[in-house]
C-alpha positions as CSV (number, residue, x, y, z in Angstrom):
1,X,99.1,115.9,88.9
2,X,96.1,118.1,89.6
3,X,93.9,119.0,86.4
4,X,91.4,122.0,86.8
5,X,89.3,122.9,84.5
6,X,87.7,126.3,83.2
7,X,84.4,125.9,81.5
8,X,84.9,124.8,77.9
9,X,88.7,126.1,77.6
10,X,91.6,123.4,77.9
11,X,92.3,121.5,81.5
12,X,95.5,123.2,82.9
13,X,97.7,120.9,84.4
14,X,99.4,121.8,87.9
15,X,102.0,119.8,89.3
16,X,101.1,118.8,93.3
17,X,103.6,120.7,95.5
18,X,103.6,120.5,99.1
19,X,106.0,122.3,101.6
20,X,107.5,120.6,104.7
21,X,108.3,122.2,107.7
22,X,111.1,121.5,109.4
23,X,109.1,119.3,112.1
24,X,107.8,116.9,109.3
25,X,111.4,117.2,107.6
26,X,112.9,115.7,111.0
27,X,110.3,113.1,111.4
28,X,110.9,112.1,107.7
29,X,114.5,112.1,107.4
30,X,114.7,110.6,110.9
31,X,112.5,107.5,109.7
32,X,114.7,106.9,106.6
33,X,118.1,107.1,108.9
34,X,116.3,104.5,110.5
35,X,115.3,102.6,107.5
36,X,119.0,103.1,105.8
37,X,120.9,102.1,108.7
38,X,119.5,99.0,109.7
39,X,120.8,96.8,106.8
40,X,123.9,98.9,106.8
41,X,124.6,98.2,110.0
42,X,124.2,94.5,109.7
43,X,126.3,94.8,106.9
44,X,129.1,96.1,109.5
45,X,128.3,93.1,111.6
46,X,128.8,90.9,109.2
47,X,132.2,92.3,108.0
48,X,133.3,93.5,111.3
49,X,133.4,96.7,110.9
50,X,133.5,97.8,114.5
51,X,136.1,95.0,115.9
52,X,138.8,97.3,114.5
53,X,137.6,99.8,116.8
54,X,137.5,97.3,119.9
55,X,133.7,96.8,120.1
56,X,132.3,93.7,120.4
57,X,129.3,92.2,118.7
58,X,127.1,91.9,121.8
59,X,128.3,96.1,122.5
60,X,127.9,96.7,119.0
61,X,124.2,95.4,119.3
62,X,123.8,97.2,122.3
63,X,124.6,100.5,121.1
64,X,122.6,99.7,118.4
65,X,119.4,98.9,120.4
66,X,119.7,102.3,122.3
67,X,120.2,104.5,119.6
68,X,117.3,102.7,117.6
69,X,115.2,103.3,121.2
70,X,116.2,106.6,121.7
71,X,115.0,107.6,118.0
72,X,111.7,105.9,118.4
73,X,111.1,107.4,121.4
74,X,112.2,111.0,120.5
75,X,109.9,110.4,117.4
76,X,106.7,109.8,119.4
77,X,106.8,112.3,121.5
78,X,107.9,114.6,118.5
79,X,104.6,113.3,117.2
80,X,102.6,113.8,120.3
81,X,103.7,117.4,119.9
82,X,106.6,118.3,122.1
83,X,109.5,120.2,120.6
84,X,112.1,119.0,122.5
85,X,112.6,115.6,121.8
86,X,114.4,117.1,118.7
87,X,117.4,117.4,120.7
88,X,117.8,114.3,121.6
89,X,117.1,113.6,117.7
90,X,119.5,116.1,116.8
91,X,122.4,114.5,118.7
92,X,121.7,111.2,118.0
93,X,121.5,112.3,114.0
94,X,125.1,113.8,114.9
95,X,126.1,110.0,116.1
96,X,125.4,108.5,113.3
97,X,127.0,111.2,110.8
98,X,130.1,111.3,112.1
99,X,130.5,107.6,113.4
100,X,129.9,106.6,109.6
101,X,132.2,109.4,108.3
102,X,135.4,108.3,111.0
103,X,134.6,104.5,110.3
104,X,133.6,104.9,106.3
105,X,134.8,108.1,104.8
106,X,138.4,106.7,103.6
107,X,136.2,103.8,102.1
108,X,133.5,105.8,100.4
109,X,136.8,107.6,98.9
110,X,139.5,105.4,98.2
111,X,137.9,102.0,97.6
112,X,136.9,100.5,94.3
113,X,133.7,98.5,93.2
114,X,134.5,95.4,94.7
115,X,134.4,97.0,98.3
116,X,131.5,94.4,100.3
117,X,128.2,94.3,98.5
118,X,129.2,97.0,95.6
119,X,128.2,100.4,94.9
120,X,124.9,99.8,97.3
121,X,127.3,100.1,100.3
122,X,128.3,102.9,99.2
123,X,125.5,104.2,99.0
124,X,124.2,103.1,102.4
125,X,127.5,104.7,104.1
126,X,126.8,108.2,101.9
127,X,123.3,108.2,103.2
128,X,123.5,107.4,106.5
129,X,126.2,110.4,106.8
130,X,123.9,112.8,104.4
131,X,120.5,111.6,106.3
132,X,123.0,112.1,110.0
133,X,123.9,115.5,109.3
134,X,119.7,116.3,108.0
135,X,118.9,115.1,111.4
136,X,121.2,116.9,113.7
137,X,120.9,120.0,111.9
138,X,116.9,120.3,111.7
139,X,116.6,118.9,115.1
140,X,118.4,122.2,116.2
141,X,116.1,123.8,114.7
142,X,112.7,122.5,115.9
143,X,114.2,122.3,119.5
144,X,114.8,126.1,119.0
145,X,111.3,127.0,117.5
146,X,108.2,127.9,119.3
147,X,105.0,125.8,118.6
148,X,102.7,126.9,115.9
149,X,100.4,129.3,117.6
150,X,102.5,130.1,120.5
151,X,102.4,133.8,121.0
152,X,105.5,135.8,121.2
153,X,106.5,136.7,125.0
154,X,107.4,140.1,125.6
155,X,110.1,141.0,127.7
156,X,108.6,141.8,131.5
157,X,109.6,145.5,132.1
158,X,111.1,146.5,135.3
């Protein structure tokens, strides 16, 4: 809370608010996908979730280290101040949405409170497909924008 204070009248009480742009929205959101995913994911290791599909651990770990690198990656050179990393953000946000939603959306409906570790893997599963779908769609965005400052190019006329 910020308190300000007028001479002798009574401090006024402000609550802090702060905007995000959509850069700082990606780079946030994209950092707790990260965060989320990771023991969710060993949590699909563990119960192989992915053999169903005909993945093996070892390709299962591998996809895994390239998405994780590909994120990294996209998010220091988003931070470094290029725009279009957020592609590559944007469809790997995509990846994880849908991939939990085909593998975990009849579970997330249809299961009951004993499903694996209990209401926290739901929760994991939801957020990984809510956090996905932040990613992809705000990546498309700050791919699409121009930098701050970046004047306006007018058409060349003929």
């Amino acid at each position: 809370m910020y308190r300000l204070r007028f001479g002798d009248s009574h401090q006024i009480v402000y609550p802090i608010v702060f905007a995000l742009n959509r850069r700082d929205t990606l780079i946030i959101a994209t950092c707790v996908l990260i965060l989320v995913s990771l023991p969710h994911v060993i949590e699909d290791f563990q119960y192989g979730a992915l053999v169903r599909f005909g993945v093996t651990l070892p390709l299962g770990i591998a996809f895994l280290v390239i998405m994780y690198s590909l994120q990294l990656g996209s998010l220091g050179l988003l931070l470094a101040g290029s725009s279009r990393p957020a592609l590559l953000l944007a469809f790997t946000g995509a990846i994880w949405s849908i991939g939990a939603t085909l593998i975990h959306g009849h579970d997330l409906i249809f299961t009951g409170e004993s499903y694996r570790h209990g209401p926290i893997s739901k929760v994991l599963e939801a957020l990984i497909i809510v956090l996905g779908a932040v990613v992809a769609v705000t990546g498309i965005g700050v791919a699409n924008s121009r930098p701050a400052g970046h004047p306006l190019e007018e058409p060349k006329r003929h």
